[in-house]
C-alpha positions as CSV (number, residue, x, y, z in Angstrom):
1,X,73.6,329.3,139.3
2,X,77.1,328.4,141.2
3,X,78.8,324.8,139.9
4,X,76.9,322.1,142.2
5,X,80.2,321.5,143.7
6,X,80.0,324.4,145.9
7,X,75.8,324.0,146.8
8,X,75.5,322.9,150.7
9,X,73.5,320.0,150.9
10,X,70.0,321.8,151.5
11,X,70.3,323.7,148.6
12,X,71.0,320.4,146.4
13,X,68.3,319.0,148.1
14,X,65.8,321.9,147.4
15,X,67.4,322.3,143.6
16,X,66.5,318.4,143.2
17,X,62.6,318.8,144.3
18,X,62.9,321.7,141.9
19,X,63.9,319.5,139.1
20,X,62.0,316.5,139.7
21,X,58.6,318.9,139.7
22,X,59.9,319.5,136.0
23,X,61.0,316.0,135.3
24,X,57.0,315.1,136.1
25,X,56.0,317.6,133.6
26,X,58.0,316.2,130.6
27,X,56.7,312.7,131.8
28,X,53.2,313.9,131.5
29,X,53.6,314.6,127.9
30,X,54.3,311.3,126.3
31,X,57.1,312.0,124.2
32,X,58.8,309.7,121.9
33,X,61.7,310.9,120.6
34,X,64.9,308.9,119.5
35,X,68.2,310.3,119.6
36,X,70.1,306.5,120.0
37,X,71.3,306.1,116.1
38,X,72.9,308.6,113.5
39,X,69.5,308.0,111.0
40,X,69.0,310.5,108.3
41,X,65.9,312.3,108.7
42,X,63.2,312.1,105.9
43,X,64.0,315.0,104.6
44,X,67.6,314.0,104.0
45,X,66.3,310.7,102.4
46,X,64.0,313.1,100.3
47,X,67.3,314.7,98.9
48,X,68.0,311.9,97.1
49,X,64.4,310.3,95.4
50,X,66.0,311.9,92.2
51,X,68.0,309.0,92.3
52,X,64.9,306.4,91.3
53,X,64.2,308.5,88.2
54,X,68.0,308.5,86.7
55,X,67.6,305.0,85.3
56,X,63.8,303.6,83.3
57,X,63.2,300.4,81.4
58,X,64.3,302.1,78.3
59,X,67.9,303.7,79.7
60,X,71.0,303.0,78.2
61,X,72.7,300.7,81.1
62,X,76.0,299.9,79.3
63,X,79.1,301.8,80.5
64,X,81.7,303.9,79.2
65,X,83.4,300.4,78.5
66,X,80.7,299.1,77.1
67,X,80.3,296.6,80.4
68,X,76.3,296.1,80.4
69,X,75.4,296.5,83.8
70,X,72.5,293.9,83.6
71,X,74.3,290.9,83.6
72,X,77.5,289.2,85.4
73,X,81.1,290.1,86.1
74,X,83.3,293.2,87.0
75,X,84.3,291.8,90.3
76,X,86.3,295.0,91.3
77,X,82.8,297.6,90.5
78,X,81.9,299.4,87.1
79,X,85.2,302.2,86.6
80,X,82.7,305.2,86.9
81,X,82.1,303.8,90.5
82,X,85.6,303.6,91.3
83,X,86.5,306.6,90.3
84,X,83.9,308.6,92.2
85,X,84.0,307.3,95.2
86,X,88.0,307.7,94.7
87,X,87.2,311.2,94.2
88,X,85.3,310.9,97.6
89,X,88.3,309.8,99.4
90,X,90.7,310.6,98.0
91,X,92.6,308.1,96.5
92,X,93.3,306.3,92.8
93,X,90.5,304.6,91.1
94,X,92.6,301.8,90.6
95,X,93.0,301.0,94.4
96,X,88.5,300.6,94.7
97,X,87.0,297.7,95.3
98,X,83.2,299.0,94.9
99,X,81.2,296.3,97.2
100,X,77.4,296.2,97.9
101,X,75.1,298.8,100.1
102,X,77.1,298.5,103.1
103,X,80.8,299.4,104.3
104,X,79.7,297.5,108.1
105,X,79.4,294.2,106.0
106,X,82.8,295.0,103.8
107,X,84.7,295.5,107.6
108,X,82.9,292.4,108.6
109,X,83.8,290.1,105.6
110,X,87.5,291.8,106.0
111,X,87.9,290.5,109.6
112,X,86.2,287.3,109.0
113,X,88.4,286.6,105.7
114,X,91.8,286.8,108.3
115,X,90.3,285.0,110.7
116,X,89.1,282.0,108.2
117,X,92.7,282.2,105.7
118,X,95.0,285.3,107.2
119,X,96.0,288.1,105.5
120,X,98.4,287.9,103.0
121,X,99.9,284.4,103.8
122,X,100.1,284.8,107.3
123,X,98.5,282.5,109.7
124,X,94.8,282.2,110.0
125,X,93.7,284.2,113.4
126,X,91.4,281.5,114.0
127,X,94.8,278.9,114.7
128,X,96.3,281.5,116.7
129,X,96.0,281.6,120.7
130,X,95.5,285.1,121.5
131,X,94.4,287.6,119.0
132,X,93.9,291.5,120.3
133,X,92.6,294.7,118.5
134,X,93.2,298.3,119.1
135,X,89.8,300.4,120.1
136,X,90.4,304.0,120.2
137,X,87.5,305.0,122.8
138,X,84.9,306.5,123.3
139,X,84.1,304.9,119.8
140,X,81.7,303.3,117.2
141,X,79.9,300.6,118.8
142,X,79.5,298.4,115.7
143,X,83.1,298.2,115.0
144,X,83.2,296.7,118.6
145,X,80.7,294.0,118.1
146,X,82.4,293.2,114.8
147,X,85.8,292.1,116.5
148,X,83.9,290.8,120.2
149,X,81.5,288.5,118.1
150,X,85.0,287.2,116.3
151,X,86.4,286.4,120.0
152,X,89.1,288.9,119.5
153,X,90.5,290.8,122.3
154,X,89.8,294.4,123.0
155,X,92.2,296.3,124.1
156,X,90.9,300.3,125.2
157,X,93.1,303.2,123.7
158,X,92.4,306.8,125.0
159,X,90.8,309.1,122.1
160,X,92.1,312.7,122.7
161,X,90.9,315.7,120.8
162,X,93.5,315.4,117.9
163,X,93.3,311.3,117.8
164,X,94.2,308.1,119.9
165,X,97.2,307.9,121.8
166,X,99.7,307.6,119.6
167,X,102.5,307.1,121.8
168,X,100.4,303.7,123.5
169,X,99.6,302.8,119.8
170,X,102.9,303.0,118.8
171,X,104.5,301.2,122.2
172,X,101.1,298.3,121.8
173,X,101.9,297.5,118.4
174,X,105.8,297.6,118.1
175,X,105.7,294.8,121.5
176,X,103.0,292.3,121.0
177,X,102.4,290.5,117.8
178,X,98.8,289.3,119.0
179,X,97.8,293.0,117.9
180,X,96.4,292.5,114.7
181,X,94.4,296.0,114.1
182,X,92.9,299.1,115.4
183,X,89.7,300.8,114.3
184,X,89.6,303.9,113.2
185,X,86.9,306.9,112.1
186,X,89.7,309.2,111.3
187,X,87.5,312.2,110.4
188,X,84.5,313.6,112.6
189,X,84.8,310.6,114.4
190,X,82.2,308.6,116.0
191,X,81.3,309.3,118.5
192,X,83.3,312.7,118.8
193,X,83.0,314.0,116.1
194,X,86.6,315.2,116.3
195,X,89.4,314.5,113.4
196,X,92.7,313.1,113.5
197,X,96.0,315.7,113.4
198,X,98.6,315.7,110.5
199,X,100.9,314.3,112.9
200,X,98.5,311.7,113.9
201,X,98.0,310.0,110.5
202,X,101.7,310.7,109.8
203,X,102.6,308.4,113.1
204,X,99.7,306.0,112.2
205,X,101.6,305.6,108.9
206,X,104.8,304.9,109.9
207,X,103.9,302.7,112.7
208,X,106.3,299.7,113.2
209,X,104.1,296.8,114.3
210,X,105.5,293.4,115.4
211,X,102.9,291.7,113.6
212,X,103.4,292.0,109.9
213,X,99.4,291.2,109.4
214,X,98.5,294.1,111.3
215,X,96.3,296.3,109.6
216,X,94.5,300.0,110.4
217,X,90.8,299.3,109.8
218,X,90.4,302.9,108.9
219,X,86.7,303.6,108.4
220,X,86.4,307.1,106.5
221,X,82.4,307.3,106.9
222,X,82.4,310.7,107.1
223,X,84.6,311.9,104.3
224,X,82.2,314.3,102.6
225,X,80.0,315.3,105.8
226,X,80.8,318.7,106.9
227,X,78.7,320.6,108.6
228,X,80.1,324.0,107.3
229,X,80.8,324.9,104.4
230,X,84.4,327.0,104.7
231,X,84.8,325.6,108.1
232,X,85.6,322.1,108.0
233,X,88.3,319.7,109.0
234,X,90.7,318.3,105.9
235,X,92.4,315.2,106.9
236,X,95.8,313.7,105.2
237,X,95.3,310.8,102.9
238,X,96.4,307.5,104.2
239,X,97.1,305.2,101.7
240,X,100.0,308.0,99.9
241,X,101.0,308.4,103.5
242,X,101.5,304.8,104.3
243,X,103.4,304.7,100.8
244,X,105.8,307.3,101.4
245,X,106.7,305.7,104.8
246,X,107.1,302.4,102.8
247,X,104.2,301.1,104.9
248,X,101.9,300.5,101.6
249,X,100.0,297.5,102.8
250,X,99.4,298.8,106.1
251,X,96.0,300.4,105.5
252,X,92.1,299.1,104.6
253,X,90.2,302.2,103.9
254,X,86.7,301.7,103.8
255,X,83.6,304.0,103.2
256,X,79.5,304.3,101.7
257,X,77.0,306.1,100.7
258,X,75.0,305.1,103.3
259,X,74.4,308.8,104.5
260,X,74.8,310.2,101.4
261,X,72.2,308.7,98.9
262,X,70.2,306.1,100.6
263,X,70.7,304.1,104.1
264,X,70.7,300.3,103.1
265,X,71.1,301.1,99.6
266,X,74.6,302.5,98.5
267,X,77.5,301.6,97.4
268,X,80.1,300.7,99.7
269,X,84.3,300.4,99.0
270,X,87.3,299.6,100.5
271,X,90.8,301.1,99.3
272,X,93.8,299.8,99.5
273,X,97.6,298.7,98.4
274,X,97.7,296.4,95.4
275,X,99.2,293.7,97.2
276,X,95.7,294.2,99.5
277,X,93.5,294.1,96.5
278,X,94.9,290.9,95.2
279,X,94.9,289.0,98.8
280,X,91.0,290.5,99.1
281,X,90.0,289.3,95.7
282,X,91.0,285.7,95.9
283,X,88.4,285.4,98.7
284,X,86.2,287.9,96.5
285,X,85.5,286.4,93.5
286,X,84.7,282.9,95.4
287,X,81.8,284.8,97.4
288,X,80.3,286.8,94.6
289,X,80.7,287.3,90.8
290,X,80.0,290.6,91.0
291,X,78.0,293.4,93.3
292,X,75.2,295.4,92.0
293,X,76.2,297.0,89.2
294,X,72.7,298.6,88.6
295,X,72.6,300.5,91.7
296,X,76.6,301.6,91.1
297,X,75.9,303.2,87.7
298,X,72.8,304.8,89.5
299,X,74.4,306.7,91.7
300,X,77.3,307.6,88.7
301,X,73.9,309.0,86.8
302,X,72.4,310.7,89.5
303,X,76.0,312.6,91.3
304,X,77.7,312.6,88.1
305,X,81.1,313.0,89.6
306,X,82.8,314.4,93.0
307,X,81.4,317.9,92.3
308,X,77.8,316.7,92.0
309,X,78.3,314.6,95.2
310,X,79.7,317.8,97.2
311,X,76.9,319.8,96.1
312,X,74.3,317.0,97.2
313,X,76.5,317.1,100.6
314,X,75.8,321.3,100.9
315,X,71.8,319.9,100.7
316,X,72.1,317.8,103.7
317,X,74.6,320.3,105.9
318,X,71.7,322.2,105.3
319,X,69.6,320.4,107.1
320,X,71.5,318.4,109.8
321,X,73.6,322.1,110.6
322,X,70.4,323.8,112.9
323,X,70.3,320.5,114.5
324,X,73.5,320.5,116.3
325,X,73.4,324.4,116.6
326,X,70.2,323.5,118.1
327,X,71.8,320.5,120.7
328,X,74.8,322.8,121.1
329,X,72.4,325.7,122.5
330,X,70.2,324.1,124.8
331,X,73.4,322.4,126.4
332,X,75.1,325.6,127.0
333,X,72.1,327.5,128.3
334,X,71.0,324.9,130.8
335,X,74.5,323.4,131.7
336,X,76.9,326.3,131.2
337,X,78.6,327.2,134.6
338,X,77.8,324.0,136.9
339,X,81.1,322.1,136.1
340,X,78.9,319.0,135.6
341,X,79.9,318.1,131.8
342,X,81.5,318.4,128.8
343,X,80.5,318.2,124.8
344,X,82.3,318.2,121.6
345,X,80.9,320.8,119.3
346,X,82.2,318.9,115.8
347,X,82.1,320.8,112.3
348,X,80.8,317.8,110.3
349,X,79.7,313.7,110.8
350,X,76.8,312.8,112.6
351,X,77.5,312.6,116.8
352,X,78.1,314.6,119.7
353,X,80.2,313.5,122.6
354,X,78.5,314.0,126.0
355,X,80.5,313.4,129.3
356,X,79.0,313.8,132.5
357,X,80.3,313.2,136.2
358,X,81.6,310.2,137.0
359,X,79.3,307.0,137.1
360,X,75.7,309.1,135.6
361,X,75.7,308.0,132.5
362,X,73.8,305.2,133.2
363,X,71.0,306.7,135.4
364,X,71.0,309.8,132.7
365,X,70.2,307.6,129.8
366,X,67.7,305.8,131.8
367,X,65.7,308.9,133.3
368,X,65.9,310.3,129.5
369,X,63.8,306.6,128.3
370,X,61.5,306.9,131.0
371,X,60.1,310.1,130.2
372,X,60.5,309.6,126.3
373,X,63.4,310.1,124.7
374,X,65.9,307.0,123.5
375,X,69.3,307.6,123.6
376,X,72.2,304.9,122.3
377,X,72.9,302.9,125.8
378,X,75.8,304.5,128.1
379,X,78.6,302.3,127.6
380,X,78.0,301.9,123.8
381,X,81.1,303.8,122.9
382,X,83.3,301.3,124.2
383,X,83.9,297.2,124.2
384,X,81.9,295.2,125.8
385,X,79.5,297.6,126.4
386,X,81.9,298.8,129.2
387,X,82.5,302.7,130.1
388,X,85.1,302.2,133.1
389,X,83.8,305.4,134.3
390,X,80.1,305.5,133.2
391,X,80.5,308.8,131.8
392,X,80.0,309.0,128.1
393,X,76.7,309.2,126.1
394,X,76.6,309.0,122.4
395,X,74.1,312.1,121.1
396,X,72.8,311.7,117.9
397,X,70.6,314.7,116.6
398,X,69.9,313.8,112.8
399,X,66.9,311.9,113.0
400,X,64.2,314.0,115.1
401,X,62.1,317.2,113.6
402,X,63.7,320.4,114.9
403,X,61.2,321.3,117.2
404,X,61.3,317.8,118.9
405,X,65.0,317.9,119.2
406,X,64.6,321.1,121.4
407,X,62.4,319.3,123.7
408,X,64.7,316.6,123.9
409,X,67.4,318.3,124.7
410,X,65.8,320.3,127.3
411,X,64.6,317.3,129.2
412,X,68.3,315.5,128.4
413,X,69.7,318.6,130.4
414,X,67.1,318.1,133.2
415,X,68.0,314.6,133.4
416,X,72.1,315.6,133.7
417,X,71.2,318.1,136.6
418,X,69.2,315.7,138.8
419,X,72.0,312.7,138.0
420,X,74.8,315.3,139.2
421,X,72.8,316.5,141.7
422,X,72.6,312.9,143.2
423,X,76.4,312.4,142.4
424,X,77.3,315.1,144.8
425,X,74.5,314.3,147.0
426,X,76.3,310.9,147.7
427,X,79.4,312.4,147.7
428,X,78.1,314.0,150.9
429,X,76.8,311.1,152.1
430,X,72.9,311.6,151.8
431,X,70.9,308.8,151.0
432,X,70.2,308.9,147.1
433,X,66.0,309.3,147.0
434,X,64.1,307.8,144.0
């Protein structure tokens, strides 16, 4: 098939009766598939039941310390904790604050704690006029809402292949001291799935921001997650980084075990500078006297340390890595050649990266729900909901059975062609027909 660019306007025309014969078909089966959220599929969750037989009424639930995990206290998270999920990413156990199931609420509570009493004796962002935030895009739509439900300002960065636009980050942050942060999924990003450069986390870390309570929100949720095993992205570590740049407050560092162990029931941490940790737990041990210490010396028992935890990881590549082979496939043999979109093809996290034409997004997500198959909402991946060019759609293809995710793939190719059929059909100036 030639690119739709160069098809006269009967053959677009026959193409799209073509296509719309097929579309009837898949609506004729009554699918429903969901493709909208990065859920681990049951036999991920499966990997990880193991977990409910570590600890019985008669274990041993005292730590190497001798803390006993039953009652109050260790604000900071048992040591075992800390030092795996240091392990995890790569920094010092001492620099863990080990929080409850989930890193979205730790990110939450962060911005919420500077907008309530500021960040380390600066002004509360609540008393301030103006306060803006950084949002590499496309990206995670729940680190959006976070900041728009706060009031803060969003301010769209460009994500390229090897990270955000450094050189706007840099210019943005050195000039206007109403930017207090930028989100960040640094590795296999959402919803890429791409990882930031060397040269990228070296300029993050030696930014020079006018605001001295600026802070990189950097969310490393996909730490652990590759998809292959000797093919996988490595990432430098940030809080050393910031430190030799003599930027060592400049970075929170948050993660979970949300797709590790069990969704809703991890362990989730932030890491970062001493001077962080000592602002953070003032606020900390006011809310809580401690998190669940129970479920943190679970998973210690269960993983037993970072090589346990990598080996549990090589389990669940197993599993997610057909998926995207799968997506990846399908994509290429029905879209290769008509210049109608483009994909990311990651080697680890959870997403693919889908761009169409300009301004289908919108009508391809909604032809996709009305024959069965739920995809996250075009315009997710950026604030306010907002793709400037209605052009990106978030695929996530953890959840559904392999056979399903075929299917829906197949019909979310057949929904691109008729949407870019149509583009170019207006283009020409032919009445759009429904």
């Amino acid at each position: 098939m030639k690119p739709y660019a160069e098809l006269s306007v009967q053959e677009l025309t026959d193409l799209r009766a073509q296509l719309k014969a097929q579309y009837k078909e898949y609506q004729s089966r009554d699918l429903e598939l969901n493709m909208a959220r990065g859920k681990p599929c049951v036999e991920q969750l499966d990997l990880s039941m193991g977990m409910m037989d570590v600890l019985a009424s008669d274990s041993d639930l005292t730590c190497e310390d001798g803390t006993d995990c039953r009652n109050y206290g260790v604000l900071g998270g048992i040591a075992e904790a800390r030092q795996l999920l240091g392990d995890m990413i790569e920094v010092p156990a001492d620099n863990i604050i080990i929080y409850g199931n989930s890193s979205l609420n730790v990110m939450y509570d962060t911005i919420a704690r500077a907008m309530t009493h500021g960040i380390m004796g600066s002004t509360p962002w609540c008393k301030l006029n103006n306060v803006k935030f950084l949002c590499p895009v496309p990206g995670y739509d729940r680190h959006f809402a976070i900041t728009e439900y706060f009031g803060i300002e969003m301010i769209n960065v460009p994500l390229n292949a090897d990270g955000p636009d450094m050189d706007m980050v840099e210019k943005l942050v050195a000039e206007d001291d109403a930017i207090k942060g930028i989100w960040c999924v640094p590795k296999y990003s959402n919803p890429t799935g791409n990882s930031y450069s060397d040269e990228v986390v070296r300029r993050f870390a030696r930014l020079k921001p006018a605001a001295r309570d600026f802070r990189i929100f950097w969310d490393n949720a996909y730490s652990v997650h590759h998809l292959y095993e000797n093919d996988h992205d490595e990432l430098i570590e940030i809080l050393a980084e910031c430190k030799r740049a003599g930027n060592p407050d400049l970075v929170y560092k948050f993660a979970s075990t949300s797709k590790i162990s069990f969704p809703g029931s991890g362990i989730a941490a932030i890491a970062t500078s001493s001077n962080n940790m000592e602002d953070i737990k003032k606020q900390l041990c006011i809310q809580t006297i401690g998190h669940d210490k129970v479920n943190q010396l679970r998973h210690v028992r269960f993983f037993g340390d970072i090589r346990g935890m990598k080996a549990h990881m090589k389990k669940h590549a197993a599993i997610l890595r057909p998926k995207f082979e799968t997506v990846e496939r399908v994509l290429h043999e029905e879209l290769d050649g008509l210049n109608v979109a483009e994909w990311t093809e990651p080697k680890g996290g959870y997403f693919i990266s889908f761009n169409s034409l300009p301004g289908c997004a919108k009508a391809i997500v909604k032809r996709c729900k009305k024959a069965g198959v739920v995809l996250t909402p075009a315009g997710a991946t950026y604030p306010y909901g907002h793709d400037p060019h209605d052009r990106n759609i978030r695929i996530a293809p953890s959840y559904p059975p392999l056979a399903d995710l075929e299917i829906a793939a197949r019909l979310f190719s057949l929904c691109v062609k008729i949407a870019s059929i149509d583009h170019y059909l207006e283009e020409k100036g032919v009445v759009k027909e429904k």
